[in-house]
C-alpha positions in Angstrom: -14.1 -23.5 30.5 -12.9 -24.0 27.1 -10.6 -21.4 25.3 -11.4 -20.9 21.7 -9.0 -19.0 19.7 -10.3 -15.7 18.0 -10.8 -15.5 14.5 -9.9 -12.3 12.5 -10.8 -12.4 9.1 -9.7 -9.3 7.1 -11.5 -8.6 3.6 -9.9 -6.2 1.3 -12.2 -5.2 -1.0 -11.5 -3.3 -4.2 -13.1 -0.7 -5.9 -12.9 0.8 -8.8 -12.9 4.7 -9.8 -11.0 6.6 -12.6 -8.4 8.9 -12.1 -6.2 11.2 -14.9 -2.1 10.7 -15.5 -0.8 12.9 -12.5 2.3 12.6 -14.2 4.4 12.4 -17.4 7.9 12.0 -18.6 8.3 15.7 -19.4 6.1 17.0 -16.0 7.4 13.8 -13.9 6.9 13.8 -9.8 10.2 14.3 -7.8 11.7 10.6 -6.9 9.5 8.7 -10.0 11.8 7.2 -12.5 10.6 7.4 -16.3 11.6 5.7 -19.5 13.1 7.9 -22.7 13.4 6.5 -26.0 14.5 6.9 -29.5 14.8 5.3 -33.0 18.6 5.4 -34.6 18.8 7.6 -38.0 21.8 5.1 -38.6 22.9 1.4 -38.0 26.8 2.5 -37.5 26.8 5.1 -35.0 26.8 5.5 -31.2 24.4 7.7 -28.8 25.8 9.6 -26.0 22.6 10.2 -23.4 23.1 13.4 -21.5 21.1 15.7 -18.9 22.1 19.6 -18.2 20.7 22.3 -16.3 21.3 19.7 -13.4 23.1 19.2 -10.6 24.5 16.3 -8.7 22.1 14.6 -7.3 19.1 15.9 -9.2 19.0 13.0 -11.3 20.3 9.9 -11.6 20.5 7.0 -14.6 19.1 4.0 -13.6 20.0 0.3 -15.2 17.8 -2.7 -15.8 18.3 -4.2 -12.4 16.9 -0.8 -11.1 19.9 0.3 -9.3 21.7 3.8 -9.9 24.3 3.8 -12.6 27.2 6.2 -13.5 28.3 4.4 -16.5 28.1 6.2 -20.2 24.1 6.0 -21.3 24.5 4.7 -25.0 21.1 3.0 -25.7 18.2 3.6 -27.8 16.0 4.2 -24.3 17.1 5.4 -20.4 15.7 4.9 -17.0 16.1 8.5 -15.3 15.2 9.0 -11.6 14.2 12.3 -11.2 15.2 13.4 -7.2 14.8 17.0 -7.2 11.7 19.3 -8.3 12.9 22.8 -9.6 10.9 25.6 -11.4 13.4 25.6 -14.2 13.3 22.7 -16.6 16.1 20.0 -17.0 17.2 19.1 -20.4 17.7 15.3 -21.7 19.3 15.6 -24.5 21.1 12.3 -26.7 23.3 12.6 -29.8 23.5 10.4 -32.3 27.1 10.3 -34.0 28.4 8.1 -37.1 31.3 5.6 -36.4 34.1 4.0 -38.1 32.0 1.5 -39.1 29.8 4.0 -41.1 33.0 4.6 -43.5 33.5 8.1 -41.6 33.4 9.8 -38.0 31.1 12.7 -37.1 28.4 14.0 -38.5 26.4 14.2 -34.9 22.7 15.2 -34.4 21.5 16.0 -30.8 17.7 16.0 -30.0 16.5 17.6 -26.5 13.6 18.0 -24.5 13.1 20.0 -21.6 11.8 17.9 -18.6 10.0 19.9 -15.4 10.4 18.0 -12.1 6.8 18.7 -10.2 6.6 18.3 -6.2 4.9 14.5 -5.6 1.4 14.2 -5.1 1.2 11.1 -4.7 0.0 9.7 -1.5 -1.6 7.2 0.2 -3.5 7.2 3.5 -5.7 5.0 5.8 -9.3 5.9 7.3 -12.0 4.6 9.8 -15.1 4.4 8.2 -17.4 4.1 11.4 -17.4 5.2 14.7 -14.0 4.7 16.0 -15.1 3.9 19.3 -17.6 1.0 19.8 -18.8 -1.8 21.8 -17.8 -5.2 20.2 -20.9 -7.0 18.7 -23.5 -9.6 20.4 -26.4 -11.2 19.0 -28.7 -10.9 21.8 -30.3 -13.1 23.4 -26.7 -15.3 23.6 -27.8 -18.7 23.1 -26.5 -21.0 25.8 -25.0 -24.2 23.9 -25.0 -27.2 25.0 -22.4 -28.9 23.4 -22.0 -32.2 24.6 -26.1 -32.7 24.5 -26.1 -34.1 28.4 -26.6 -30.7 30.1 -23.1 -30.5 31.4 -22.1 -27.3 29.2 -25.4 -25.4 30.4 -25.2 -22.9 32.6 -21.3 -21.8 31.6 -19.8 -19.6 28.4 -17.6 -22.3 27.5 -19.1 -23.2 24.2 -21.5 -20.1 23.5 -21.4 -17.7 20.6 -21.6 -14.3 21.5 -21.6 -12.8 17.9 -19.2 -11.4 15.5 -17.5 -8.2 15.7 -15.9 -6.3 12.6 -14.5 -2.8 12.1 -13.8 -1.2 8.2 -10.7 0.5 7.3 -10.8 2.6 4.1 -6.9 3.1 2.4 -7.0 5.6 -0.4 -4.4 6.6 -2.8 -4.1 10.1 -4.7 -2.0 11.2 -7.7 -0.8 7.4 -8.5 0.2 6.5 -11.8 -0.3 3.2 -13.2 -0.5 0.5 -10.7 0.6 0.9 -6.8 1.2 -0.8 -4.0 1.3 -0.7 -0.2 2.3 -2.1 2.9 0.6 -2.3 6.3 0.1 -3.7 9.9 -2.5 -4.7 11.4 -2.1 -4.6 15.1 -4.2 -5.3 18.3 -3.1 -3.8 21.4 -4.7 -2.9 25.1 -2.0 -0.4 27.0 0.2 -0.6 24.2 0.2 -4.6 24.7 -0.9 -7.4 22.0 -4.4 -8.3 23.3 -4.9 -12.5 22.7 -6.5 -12.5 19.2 -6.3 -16.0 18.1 -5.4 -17.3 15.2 -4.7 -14.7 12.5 -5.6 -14.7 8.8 -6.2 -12.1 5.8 -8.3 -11.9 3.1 -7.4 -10.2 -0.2 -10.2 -11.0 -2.3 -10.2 -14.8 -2.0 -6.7 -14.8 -1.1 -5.6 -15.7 2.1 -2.2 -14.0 3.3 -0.4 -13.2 6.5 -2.0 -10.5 8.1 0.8 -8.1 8.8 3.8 -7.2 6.6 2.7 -7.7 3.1 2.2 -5.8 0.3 -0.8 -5.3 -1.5 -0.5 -4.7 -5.2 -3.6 -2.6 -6.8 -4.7 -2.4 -10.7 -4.4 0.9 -12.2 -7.6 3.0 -12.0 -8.6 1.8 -8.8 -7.9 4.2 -5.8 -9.7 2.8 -2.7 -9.1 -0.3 -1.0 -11.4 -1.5 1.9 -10.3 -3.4 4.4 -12.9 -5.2 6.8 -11.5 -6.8 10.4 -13.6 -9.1 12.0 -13.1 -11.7 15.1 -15.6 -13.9 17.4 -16.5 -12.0 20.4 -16.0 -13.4 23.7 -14.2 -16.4 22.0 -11.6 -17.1 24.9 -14.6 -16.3 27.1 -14.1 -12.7 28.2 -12.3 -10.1 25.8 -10.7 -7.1 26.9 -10.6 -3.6 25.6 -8.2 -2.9 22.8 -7.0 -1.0 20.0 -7.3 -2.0 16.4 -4.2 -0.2 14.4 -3.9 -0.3 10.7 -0.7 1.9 9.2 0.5 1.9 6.1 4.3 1.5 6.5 5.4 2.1 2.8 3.7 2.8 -0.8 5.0 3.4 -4.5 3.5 3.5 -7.7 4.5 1.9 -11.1 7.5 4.7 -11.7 8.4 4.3 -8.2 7.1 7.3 -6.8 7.3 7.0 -2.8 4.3 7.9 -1.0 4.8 11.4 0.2 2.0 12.2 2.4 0.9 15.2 1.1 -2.9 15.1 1.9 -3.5 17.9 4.6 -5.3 16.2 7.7 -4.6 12.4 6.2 -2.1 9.8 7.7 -0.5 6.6 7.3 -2.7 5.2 10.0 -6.1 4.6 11.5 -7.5 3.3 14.8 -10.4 1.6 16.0 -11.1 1.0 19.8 -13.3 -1.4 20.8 -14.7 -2.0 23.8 -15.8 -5.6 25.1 -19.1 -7.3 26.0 -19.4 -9.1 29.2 -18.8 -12.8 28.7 -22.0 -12.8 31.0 -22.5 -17.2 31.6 -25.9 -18.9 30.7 -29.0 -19.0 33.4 -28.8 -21.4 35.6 -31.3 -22.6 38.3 -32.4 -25.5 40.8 
């Protein structure tokens, strides 16, 4: 009998909903990182960027590579992380101050605002969206093929197609801002061992991409991403029973916020156990 590798064909769909700004740069979530601007008053002076009511670690300045910076803020605009939500407000405050260059030192004007950490509420979770137990899928009566068109393939499952099975996964984020993106597995395990699956291959949209590992990047707006698994039943002539896993193993939206699983009776994961079809052979008689 002839072993045909397994075909699994995942589909991300996308659709679309609208969703408000869960956050801003004075009400941002704890661990986002915002932008804070200003226009000069003056060509010959320097800016001194400053946060009180903070302690270490509540905050930190963050440079154009991203990474954390200690050194002295004196641009028109910072990148602050925010690490710590607290019921009292922070205050960002910058001063503008002439320089020599202006013909005379001093002179310095400060603005402020106060800036209120909120919890995060952002979050991002995995679904089943039918039953997640099931019998993989046959198209019944299973034609028996006969491949080689002399008879010699009746009578065996060697070249038949039983039908195609596919399971839906539903990922849904809450509380993003801007665009987001996540990472997953897909795994396929019997007894907490890869079941042979066959060739391998993921869909997003009309993009094919590994099917484990990668990251998934989503417009802004759009909050629900489905994700359809499918693969030929019976292909290597009789399947076994096994566990389709999807888990989301990292998520952050477009000021960094972390996913932070906040959605009471949600997780990072979702299962679907499905149960094969006997790889029963054609009739055969004298």
């Amino acid at each position: 009998m002839k072993t045909l590798g397994k075909l699994i064909i995942v589909l991300v769909g996308l659709f679309v909903s609208v969703q408000a700004m869960a956050q801003s740069g004075t009400n941002p979530y704890e661990g986002s990182t915002h932008t804070y601007t200003i226009d000069k008053g003056m060509t010959n002076s320097d800016l001194a960027w400053s946060v009180t009511n903070g302690a270490a670690g509540d905050f930190d300045f963050i440079d154009g590579s991203g990474s954390v910076t200690t050194a002295p803020q004196t641009g028109t605009s910072v990148n602050i992380r925010w690490n710590v939500a607290k019921a009292t407000a922070y205050n960002l405050q910058v001063t503008e101050t002439r320089n020599a260059a202006s013909g005379f030192t001093g002179c310095p004007v400060t603005r402020q605002i106060p800036v209120t950490v909120i919890a995060n509420a952002f979050d991002v979770y995995a679904d089943v969206i039918t039953a997640t137990e099931a019998c993989a899928s046959v198209t019944n009566p299973v034609v028996d093929n006969d491949t080689a068109g002399d008879g010699t393939d009746l009578g065996n499952n060697s070249d038949d197609v039983f039908g195609l099975t596919s399971r839906e996964f539903l990922v849904t984020a809450v509380g993003a801002t801007g665009d987001w993106d996540f990472t997953y597995t897909l795994t396929h395990k019997s007894a907490g061992v890869d079941e042979s699956i066959g060739d391998l291959a993921v869909k997003i949209g009309t993009t094919d991409i590994s099917a484990t590992g990668q990251t998934v990047s989503v417009g802004s707006g759009i909050t629900t991403n489905t994700i359809t698994v499918s693969y030929t039943t019976n292909a290597d002539r009789q399947d076994g029973d096994f566990d389709f896993v999807l888990t989301i193993t990292g998520a952050t939206d477009s000021l960094g916020t972390s996913d932070g699983d906040v959605t009471v009776g949600k997780t990072n994961g979702a299962t679907y156990t499905v149960y094969a079809v006997p790889a029963t052979t054609g009739i055969t008689t004298d």
